[in-house]
MIDOSE-1310 file (N, C-alpha, C; in nm, 2 decimals, decimal comma, always signed):
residues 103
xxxx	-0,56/+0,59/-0,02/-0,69/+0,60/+0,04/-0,68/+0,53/+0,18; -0,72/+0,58/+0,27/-0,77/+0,54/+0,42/-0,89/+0,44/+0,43; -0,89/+0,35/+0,53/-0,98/+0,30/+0,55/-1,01/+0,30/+0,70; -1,13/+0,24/+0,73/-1,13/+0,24/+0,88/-1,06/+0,12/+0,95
xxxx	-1,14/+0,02/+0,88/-1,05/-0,09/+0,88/-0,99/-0,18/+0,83; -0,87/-0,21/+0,80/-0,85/-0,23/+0,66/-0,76/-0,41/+0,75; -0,85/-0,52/+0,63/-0,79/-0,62/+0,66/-0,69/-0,65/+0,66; -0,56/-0,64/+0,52/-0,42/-0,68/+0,54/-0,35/-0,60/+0,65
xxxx	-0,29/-0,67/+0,70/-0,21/-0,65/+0,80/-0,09/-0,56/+0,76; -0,02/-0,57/+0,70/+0,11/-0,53/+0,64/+0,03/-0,36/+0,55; -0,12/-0,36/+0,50/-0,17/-0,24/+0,48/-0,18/-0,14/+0,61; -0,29/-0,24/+0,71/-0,28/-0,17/+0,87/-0,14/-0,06/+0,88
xxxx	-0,06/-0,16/+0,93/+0,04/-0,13/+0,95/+0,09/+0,00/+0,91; +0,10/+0,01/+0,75/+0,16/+0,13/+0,72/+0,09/+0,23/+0,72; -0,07/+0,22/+0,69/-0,17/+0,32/+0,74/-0,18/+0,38/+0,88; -0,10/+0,28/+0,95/-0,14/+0,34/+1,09/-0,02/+0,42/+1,15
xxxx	+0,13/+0,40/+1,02/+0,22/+0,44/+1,06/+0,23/+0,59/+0,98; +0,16/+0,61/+0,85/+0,14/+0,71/+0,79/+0,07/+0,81/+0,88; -0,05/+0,77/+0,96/-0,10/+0,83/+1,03/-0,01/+0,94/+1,15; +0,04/+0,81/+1,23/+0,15/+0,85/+1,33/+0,29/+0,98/+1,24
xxxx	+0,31/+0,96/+1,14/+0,40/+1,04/+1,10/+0,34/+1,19/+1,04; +0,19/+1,16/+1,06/+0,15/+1,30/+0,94/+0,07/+1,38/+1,09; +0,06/+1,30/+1,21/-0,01/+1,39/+1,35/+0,08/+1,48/+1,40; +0,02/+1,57/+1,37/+0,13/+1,70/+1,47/+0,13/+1,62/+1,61
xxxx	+0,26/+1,64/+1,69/+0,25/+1,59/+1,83/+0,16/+1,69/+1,90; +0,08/+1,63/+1,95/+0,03/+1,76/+2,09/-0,10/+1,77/+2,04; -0,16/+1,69/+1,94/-0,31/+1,73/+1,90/-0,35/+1,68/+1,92; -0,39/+1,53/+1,94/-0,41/+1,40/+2,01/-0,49/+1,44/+2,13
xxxx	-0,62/+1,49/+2,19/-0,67/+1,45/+2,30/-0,64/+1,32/+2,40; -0,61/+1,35/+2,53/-0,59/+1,25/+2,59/-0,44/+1,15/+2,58; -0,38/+1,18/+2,46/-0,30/+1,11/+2,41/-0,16/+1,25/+2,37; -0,08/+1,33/+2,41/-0,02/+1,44/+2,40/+0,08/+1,40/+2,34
xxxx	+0,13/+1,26/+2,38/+0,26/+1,23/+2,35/+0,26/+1,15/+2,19; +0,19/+1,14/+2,17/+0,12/+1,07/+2,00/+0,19/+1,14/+1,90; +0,26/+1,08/+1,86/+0,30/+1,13/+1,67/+0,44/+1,13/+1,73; +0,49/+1,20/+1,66/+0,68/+1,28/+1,66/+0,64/+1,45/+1,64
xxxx	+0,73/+1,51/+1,67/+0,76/+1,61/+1,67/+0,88/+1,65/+1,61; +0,90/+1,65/+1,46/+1,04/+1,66/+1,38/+1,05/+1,80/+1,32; +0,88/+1,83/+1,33/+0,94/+2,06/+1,25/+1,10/+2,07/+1,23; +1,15/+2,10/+1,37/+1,29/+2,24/+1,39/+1,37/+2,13/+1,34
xxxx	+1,39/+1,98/+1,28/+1,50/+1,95/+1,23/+1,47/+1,94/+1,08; +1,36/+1,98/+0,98/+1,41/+1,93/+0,82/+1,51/+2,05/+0,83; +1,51/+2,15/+0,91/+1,53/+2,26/+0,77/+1,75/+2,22/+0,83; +1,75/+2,16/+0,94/+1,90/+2,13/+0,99/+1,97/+2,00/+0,94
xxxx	+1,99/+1,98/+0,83/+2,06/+1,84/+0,79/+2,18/+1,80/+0,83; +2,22/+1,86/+0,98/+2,33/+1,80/+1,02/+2,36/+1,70/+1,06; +2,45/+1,60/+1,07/+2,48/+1,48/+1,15/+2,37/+1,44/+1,26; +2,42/+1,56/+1,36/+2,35/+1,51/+1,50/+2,17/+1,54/+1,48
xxxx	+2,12/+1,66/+1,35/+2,00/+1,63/+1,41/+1,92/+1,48/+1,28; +2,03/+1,45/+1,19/+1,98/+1,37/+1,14/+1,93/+1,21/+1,22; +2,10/+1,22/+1,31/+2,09/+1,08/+1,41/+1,95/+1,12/+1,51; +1,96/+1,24/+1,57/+1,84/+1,26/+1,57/+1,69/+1,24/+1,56
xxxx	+1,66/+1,24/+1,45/+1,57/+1,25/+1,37/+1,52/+1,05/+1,32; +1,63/+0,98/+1,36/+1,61/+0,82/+1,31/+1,58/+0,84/+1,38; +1,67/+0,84/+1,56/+1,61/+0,78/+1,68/+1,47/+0,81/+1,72; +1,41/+0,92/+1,68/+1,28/+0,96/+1,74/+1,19/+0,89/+1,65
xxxx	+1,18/+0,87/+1,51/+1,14/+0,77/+1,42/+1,11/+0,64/+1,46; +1,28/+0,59/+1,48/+1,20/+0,43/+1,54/+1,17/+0,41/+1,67; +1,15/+0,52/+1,76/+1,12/+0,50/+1,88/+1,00/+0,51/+1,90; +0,95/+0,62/+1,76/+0,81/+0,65/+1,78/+0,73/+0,54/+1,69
xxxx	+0,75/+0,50/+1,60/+0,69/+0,42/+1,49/+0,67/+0,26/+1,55; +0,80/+0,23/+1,70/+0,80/+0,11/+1,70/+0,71/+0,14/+1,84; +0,64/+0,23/+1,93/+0,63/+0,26/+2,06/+0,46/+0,27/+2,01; +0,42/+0,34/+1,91/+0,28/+0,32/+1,86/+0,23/+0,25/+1,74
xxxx	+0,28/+0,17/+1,66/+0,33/+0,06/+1,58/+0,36/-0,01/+1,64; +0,33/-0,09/+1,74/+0,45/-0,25/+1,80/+0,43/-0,38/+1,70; +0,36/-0,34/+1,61/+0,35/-0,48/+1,49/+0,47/-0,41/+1,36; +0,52/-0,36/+1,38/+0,64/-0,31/+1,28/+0,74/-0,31/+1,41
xxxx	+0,85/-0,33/+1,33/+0,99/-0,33/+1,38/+1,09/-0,29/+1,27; +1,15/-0,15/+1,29/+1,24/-0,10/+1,25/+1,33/-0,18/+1,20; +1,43/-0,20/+1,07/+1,51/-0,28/+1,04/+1,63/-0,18/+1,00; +1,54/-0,08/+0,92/+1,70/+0,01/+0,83/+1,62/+0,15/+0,82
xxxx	+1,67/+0,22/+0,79/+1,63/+0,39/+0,78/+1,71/+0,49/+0,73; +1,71/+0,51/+0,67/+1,76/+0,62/+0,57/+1,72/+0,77/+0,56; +1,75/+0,85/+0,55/+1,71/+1,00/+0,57/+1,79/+1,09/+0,45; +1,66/+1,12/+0,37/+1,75/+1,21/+0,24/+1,69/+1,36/+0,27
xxxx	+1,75/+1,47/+0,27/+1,72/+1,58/+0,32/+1,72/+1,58/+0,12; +1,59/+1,66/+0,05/+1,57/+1,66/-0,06/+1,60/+1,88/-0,07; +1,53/+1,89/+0,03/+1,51/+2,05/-0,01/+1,49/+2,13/+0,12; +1,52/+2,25/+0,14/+1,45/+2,30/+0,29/+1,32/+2,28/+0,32
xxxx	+1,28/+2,22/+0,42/+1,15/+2,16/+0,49/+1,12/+2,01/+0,43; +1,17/+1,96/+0,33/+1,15/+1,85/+0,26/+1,25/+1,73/+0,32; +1,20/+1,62/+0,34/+1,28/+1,54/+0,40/+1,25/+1,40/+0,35; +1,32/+1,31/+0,26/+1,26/+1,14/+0,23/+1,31/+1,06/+0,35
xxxx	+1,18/+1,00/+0,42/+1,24/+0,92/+0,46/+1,23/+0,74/+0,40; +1,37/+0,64/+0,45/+1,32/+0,55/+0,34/+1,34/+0,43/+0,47; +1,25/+0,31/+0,47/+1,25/+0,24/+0,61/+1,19/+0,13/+0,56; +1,29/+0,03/+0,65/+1,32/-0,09/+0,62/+1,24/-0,15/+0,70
xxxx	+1,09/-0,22/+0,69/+1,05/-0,25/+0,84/+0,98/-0,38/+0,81; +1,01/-0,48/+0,97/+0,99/-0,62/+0,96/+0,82/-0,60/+0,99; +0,71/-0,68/+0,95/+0,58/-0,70/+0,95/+0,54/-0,81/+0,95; +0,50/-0,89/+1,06/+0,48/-1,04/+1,07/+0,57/-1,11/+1,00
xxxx	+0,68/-1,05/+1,02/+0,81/-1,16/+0,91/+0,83/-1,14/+0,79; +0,80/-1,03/+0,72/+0,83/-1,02/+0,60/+0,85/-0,87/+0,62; +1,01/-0,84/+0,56/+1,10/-0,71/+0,48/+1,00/-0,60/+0,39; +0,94/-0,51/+0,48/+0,89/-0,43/+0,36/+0,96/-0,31/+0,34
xxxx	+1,01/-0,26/+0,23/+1,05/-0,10/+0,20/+0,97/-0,04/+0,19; +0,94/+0,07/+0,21/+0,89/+0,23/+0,25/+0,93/+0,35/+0,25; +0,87/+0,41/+0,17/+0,92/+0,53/+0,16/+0,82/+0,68/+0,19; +0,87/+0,78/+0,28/+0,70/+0,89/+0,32/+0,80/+1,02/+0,32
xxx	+0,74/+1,14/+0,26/+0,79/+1,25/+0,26/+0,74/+1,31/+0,41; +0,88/+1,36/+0,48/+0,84/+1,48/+0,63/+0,77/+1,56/+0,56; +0,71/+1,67/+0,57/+0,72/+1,83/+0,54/+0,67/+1,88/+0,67
């Protein structure tokens, strides 16, 4: 469940990172560059667009998220268009795990 504003910090946080991960890039009024744009790589599980695929993650997670900091990241390609990702991320000092399906 969403809230508008939601007091725990470490909730914020991944609400606001769930957000950022589930916004098509480019819908955002005023704001174009907002979200990621990962479509053309679930269905490619190769190396380069996996390495791919982190970098634009923690660039984008930690660039509109700056209270998370990327620690670890993992990328399980489950099925075509299906992607787990699993992320290690520091939040006022404490290690949280996380886990969000691409589609």
């Amino acid at each position: 469940m969403l809230f508008l504003v939601e007091q725990d910090t470490v909730k914020s946080v991944l609400q606001n990172i769930r957000i950022i991960l589930s916004t098509p890039k480019g819908t955002v009024p005023h704001r174009p560059d907002f979200a990621i744009d990962y479509k053309d790589l679930l269905d490619n599980p190769t190396p380069l667009s996996i390495g791919k695929l982190k970098a634009m993650l923690v660039d984008t997670i930690e660039t509109y998220e700056p209270r998370a900091k990327v620690k670890a990241i993992d990328v399980q390609y489950m099925e075509a268009g299906h992607v787990e990702i699993r992320l290690v991320l520091e939040i006022e000092g404490e290690e949280i795990a996380w886990t969000y399906a691409l589609r």
